[in-house]
N, C-alpha and C positions, 0 to 999 in steps of 0.2 A: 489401554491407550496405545496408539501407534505410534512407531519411533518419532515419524515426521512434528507428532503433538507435541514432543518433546522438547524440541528446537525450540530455542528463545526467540528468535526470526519468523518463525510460523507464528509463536504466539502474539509478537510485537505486531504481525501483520493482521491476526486479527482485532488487535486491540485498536488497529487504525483501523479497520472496517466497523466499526463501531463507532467509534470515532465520525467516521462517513456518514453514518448512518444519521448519526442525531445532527452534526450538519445541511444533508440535502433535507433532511423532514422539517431544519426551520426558514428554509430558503423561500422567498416568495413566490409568486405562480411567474411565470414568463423565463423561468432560469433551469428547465428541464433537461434542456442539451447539455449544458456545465455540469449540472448534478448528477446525469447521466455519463456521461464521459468521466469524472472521480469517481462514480461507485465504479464503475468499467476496470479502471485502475486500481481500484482498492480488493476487490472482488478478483482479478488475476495473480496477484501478490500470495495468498495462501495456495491457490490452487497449483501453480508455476513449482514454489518451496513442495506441496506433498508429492508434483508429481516427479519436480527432482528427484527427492528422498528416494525413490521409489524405482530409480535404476541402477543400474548394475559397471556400469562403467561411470569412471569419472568425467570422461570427455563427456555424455549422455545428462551426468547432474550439474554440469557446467553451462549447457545450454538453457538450461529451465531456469536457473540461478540466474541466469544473467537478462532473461526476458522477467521473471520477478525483480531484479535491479531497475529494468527499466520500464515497467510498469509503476516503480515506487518514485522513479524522478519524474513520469508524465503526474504523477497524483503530487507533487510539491508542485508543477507548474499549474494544474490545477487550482490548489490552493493559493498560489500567488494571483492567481487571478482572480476567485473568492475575493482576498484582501482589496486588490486595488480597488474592486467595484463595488467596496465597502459591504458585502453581503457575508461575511463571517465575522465571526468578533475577537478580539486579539484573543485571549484566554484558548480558545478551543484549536486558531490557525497555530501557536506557538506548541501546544501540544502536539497537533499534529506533524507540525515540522521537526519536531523532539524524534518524534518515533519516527518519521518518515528518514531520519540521519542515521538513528542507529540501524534500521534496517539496511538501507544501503553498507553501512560498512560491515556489517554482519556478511549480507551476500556477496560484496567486494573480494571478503577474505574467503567466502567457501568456493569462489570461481579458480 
């Protein structure tokens, strides 16, 4: 396993892309852009965190951490928009807004 697997924040961000996952596969047809744009978001979140891990200066894992921070608050604005247009169902938005928080405060504190 590599260190970045490690991370709680790597993990918590794939567990929302998964998350994603089973969201856009039950959306119905005409809502491609929206599902497109959340996995967009959700799918940058791990990649951003391994490619943090993965320099050598602070200032350099700071950068990727903070484009994965902001990756994970477009995928909450995302989700709130799911909600209003009634196309997600509380249970899976409220999960994902669970983990979509603890990741943010996760990369808050490693920027």
């Amino acid at each position: 396993m590599l260190s970045f697997q490690k991370l709680r924040v790597y993990q918590a961000s794939i567990s929302f892309l998964a998350l994603v996952m089973q969201i856009t596969r039950a959306l119905p047809k005409g809502h491609a852009d929206l599902a497109d744009q959340l996995l967009r978001a959700a799918q940058s979140q791990p990649l951003n965190i391994a490619e943090g891990a993965g320099r050598w200066t602070k200032a350099d894992q700071a950068r990727f951490y903070m484009h994965a921070r902001g990756s994970a608050m477009e995928a909450a604005a995302a989700l709130d928009m799911l909600r209003v247009m009634e196309l997600v169902d509380e249970e899976r938005y409220t999960r994902g807004v669970e983990l979509l928080e603890g990741i943010v405060a996760m990369l808050t504190k490693m920027v």
